[in-house]
N, C-alpha and C positions, 0 to 999 in steps of 0.2 A: 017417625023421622025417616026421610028416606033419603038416598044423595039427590046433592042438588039443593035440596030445603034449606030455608033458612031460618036460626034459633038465636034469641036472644040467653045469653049464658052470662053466669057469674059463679069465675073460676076460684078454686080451694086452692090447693097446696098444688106444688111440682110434683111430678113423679121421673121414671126414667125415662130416657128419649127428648128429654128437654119439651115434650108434656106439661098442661096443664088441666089438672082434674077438674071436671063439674060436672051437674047434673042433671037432668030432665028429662021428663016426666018417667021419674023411675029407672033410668038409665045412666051409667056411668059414660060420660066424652069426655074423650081427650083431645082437647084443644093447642093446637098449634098457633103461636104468634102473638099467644096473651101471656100475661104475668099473674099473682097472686093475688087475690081480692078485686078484679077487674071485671067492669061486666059491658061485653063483647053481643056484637053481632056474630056470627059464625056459620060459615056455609058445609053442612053436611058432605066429608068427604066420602065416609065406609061405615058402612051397619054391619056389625058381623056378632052371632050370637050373646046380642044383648050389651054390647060396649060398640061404642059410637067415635068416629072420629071425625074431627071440623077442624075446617080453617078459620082466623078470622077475618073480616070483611070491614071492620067498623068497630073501637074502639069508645063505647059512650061514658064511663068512667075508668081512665085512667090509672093507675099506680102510681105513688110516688116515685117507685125506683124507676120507671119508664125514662128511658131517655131516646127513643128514635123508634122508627118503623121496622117490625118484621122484615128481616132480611137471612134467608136462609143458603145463602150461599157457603160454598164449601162447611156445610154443618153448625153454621154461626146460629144456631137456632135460639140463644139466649142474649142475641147481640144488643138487643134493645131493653136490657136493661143495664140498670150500674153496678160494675164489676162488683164491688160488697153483695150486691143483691144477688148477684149471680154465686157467688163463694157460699151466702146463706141457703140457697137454693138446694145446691149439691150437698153442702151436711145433711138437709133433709131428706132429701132424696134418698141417702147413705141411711138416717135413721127411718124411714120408713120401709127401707128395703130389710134391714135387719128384724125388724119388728113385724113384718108381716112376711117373707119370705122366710127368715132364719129365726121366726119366732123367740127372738130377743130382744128385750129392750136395752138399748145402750143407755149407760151412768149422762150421759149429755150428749149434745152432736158434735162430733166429730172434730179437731181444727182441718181446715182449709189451706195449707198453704198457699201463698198467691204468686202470681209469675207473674211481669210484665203483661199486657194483655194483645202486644202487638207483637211482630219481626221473633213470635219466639219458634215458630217450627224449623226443624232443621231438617224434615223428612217428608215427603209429599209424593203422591200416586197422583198426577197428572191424566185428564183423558183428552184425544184427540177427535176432533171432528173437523173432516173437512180441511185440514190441516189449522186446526187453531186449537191450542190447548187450555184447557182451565180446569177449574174443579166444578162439580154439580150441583144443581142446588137440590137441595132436599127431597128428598122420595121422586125426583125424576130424570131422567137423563139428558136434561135440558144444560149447558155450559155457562159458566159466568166466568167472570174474569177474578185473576184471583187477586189483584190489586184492592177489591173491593171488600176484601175478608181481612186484607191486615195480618193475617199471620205467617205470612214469608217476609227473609227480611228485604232490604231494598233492593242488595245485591238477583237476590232470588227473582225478584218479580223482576229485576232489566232481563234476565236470562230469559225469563218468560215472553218478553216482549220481543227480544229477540228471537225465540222460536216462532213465533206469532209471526214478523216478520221472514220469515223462511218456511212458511207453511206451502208452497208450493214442492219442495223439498218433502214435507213431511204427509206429502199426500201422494206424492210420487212412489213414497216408501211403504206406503200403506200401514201406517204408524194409526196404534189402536190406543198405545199411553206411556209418560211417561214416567220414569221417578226419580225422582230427582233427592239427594243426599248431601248434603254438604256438614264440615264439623262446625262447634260453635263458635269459633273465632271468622267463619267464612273466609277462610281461605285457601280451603279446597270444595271443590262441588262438582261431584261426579252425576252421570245424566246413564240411565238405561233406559231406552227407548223397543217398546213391545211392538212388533209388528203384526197386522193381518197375517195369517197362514196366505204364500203366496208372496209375502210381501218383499222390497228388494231394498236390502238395508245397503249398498253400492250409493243408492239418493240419497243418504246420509251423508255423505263426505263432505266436510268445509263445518256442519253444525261445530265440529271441536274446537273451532276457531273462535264462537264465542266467549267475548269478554266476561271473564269469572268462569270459567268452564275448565277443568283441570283434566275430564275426562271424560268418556264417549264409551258405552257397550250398547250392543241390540242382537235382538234374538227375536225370533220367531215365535207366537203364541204357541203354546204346547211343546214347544224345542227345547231339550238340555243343552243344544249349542248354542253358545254364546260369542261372540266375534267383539273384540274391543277395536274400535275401529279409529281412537287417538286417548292419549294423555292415561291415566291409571285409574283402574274401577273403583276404586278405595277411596277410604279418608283416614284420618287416624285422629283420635283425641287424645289429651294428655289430661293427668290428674296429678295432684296433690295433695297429701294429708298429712301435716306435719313434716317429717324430715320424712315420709315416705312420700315416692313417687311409681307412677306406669302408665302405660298407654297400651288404648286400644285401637285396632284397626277390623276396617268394617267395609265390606261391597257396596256397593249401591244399594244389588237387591237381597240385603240380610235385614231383620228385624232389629228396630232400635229404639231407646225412646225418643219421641221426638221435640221435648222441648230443652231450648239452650240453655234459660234461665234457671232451670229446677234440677237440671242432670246431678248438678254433687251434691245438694241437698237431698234428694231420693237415695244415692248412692250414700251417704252420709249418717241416714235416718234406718235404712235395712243395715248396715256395716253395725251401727251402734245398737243392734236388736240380737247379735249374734253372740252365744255363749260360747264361752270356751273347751275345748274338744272337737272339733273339727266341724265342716258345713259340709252340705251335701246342696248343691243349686242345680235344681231342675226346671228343665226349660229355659236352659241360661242361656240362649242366645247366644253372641259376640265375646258372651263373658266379662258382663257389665258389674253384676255381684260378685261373682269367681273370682277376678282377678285382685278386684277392690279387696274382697276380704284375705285372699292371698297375700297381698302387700302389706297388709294391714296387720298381718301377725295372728289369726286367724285360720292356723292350717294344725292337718292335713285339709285340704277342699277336695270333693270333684265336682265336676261339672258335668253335665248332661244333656244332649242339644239332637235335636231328631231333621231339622233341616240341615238339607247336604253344603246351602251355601252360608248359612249361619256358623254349620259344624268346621267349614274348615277354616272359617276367619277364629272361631274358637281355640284350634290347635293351635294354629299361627300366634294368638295373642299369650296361650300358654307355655311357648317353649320357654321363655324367660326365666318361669317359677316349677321347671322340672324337679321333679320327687318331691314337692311341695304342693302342687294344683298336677290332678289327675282329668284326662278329658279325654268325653265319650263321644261320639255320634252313632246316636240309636234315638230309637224313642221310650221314653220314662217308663211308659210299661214293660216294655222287654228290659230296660234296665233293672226294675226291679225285680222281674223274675227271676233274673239270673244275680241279682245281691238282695239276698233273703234278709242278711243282716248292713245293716247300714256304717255301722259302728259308728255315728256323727254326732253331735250335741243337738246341732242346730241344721232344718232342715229350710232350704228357700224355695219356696215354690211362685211362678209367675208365668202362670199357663196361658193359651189362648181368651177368648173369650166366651168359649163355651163351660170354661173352665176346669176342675178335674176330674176325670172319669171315675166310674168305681173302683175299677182297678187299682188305679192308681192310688184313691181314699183308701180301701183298703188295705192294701199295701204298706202302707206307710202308718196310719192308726195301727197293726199289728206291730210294729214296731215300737209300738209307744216311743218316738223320740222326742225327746225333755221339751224341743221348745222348735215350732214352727212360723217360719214370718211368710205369710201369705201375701204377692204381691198379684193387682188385678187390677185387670180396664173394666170391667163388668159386675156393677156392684152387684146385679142380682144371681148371678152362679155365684158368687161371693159370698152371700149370707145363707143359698140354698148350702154348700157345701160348708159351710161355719155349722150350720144345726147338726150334720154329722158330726164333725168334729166334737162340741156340745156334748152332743149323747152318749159320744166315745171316751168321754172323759176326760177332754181335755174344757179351759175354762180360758176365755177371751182376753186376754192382758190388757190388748191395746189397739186402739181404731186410729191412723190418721191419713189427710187427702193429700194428694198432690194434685194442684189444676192442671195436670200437664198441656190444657187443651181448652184455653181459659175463649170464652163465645160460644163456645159449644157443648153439646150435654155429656160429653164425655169427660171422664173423673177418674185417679189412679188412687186406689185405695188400698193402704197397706197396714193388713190385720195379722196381729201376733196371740197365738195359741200356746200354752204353758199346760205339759201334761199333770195332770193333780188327783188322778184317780188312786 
């Protein structure tokens, strides 16, 4: 098989990447743009040491869950089938990840929880060309419109349209992307806009003007200066849980999750995972967990955050619960170094997605702490770092998904570790 070729395939199961596995002659492909049981035309994209991967071309039997054409804009790469089928896809994905990465077999697959399947992101990396912004479609740098993905809400995509319409503006500026942030009620939504080095964010002026637009910052690729150049870099959300209440406020460009539908069910589902004796949230971002479990009766906590603009909307969200919620801006490793004992019950972790380093494994399995909730975008550092875990003598409580990122192969998975050695 070589690229270019064309193979008549019939595909097994999902894997990660929103992938599907098949095989010929001897060789594992993974096929892009088919579903489960379907057998596809497919044009050879990459041969690389004995795994294969193809597009499809030509659909000759079907899926039943099929319901439209391969459309892989802004990462919709499981658009084309029916939301259930996509929810069954990801527990698989989750149990084949566990079973051949984390050499564990889960008691069943996983639940799925499900989110609306449209208007749910509240967070988007925007790229510019040419002054027109959109998301890209898959494995290339090629722009689509993001109207066509469904996952901003409507408000979100006019702001879009209106940047679109002021793309002379945004080429003036030499505007490389942008991101755009709004809370789940939309009705704030702030815009930072990344410029070319060179670029002159002054062509900016009047964008703050747009309808639904509450805020305006841009900075220079590679620049710590930041210039807010109308309305407030922020958003702020509010919760509730019972007679408790808090809110959190968050930059533009600070990590968050991004679906509106699922925020207090995730937040809901890790709060209710947490033993008594105090937490310890690493990687806490904004201080999504932290604060939640703070309010919630749940302390002492600290929290732990290695970004500078994540860390300070952290302080800011924890002045409220001083000598109750403790918050750091370091990175988890040097935090550990320097607190050898944790004194916590329960530990939260929700790392990037290369997920947790040795150190930090280390680290913290020395510690033996009673009971860890592991929160992750990446089911396969997930189950690689579960096998440690595992070995370490801790035993796997609980597996469940969040779609936070329902069309796309992306899955938030949140596994609980109870020490029992």
């Amino acid at each position: 098989m070589d690229p270019g070729s064309l193979v008549t395939l019939t595909t097994e199961k999902p894997v990660a990447g929103g992938w599907m596995l098949a095989r010929h002659d001897g060789a594992i492909v993974f096929v892009a743009g088919a579903l489960p049981g379907e057998v596809v035309d497919a044009r050879i994209r990459r041969v690389q040491k004995g795994s294969v991967w193809a597009d499809v071309v030509a659909v000759r039997q079907a899926s039943p869950d099929r319901i439209g054409d391969y459309n892989a804009c802004g990462g919709n790469v499981l658009a084309h089938a029916a939301y259930d089928a996509q929810r069954r896809m990801k527990a698989a994905i989750i149990d084949d990840a566990f079973r051949r990465v984390g050499r564990c077999a889960l008691p069943s697959l996983p639940e799925v929880v499900a989110s609306p399947p449209t208007g749910y992101r509240m967070r988007a990396r925007l790229h510019v060309q040419q002054g027109q912004v959109g998301f890209y479609r898959e494995h290339t740098h090629n722009l689509c419109a993001v109207a066509q993905t469904g996952q901003l809400s409507l408000a979100a995509e006019s702001v879009v349209n209106a940047l679109n319409e002021r793309g002379a503006a945004l080429r003036e500026a030499c505007a490389s992307a942008v991101e755009l942030s709004e809370n789940r009620e939309g009705t704030q939504r702030a815009l930072h806009v990344i410029l070319h080095p060179g670029g002159n964010g002054a062509a900016l002026e009047g964008i703050g003007d747009v309808l639904g637009v509450t805020g305006v910052s841009w900075a220079v690729e590679g620049s710590p200066r930041v210039t807010v150049s109308s309305g407030q870099s922020e958003v702020t959300e509010s919760f509730v849980s019972g007679d408790r209440h808090w809110t959190l406020t968050r930059n533009v460009r600070s990590f968050f999750q991004g679906n509106r539908f699922l925020l207090d069910a995730l937040v809901q589902h890790v709060s209710a995972q947490l033993h008594r004796g105090g937490v310890a949230d690493l990687y806490a971002g904004v201080g999504l967990f932290s604060v939640a479990a703070t309010a919630l009766g749940h302390v002492p906590v600290v929290a732990v955050e290695s970004d500078a603009v994540a860390g300070r909307d952290l302080k800011h969200n924890g002045r409220e619960w001083r000598g109750l919620l403790q918050t750091r801006v370091a990175s988890v490793e040097d935090y550990l170094r320097s607190h050898r004992a944790l004194s916590v019950a329960t530990v939260v972790v929700d790392p990037p997605r290369t997920g947790l380093s040795r150190h930090v494994l280390s680290a913290l399995i020395a510690q033996q702490v009673a009971r860890v909730v592991y929160v992750s975008c990446d089911v396969a550092t997930l189950a690689r770092d579960a096998r440690t875990w595992l070995d370490a003598g801790y035993r796997l409580s609980d597996v469940r998904a969040f779609d936070l990122f329902p069309q796309t192969a992306h899955i938030e998975t949140v596994a609980v570790f109870d020490w029992s050695a």
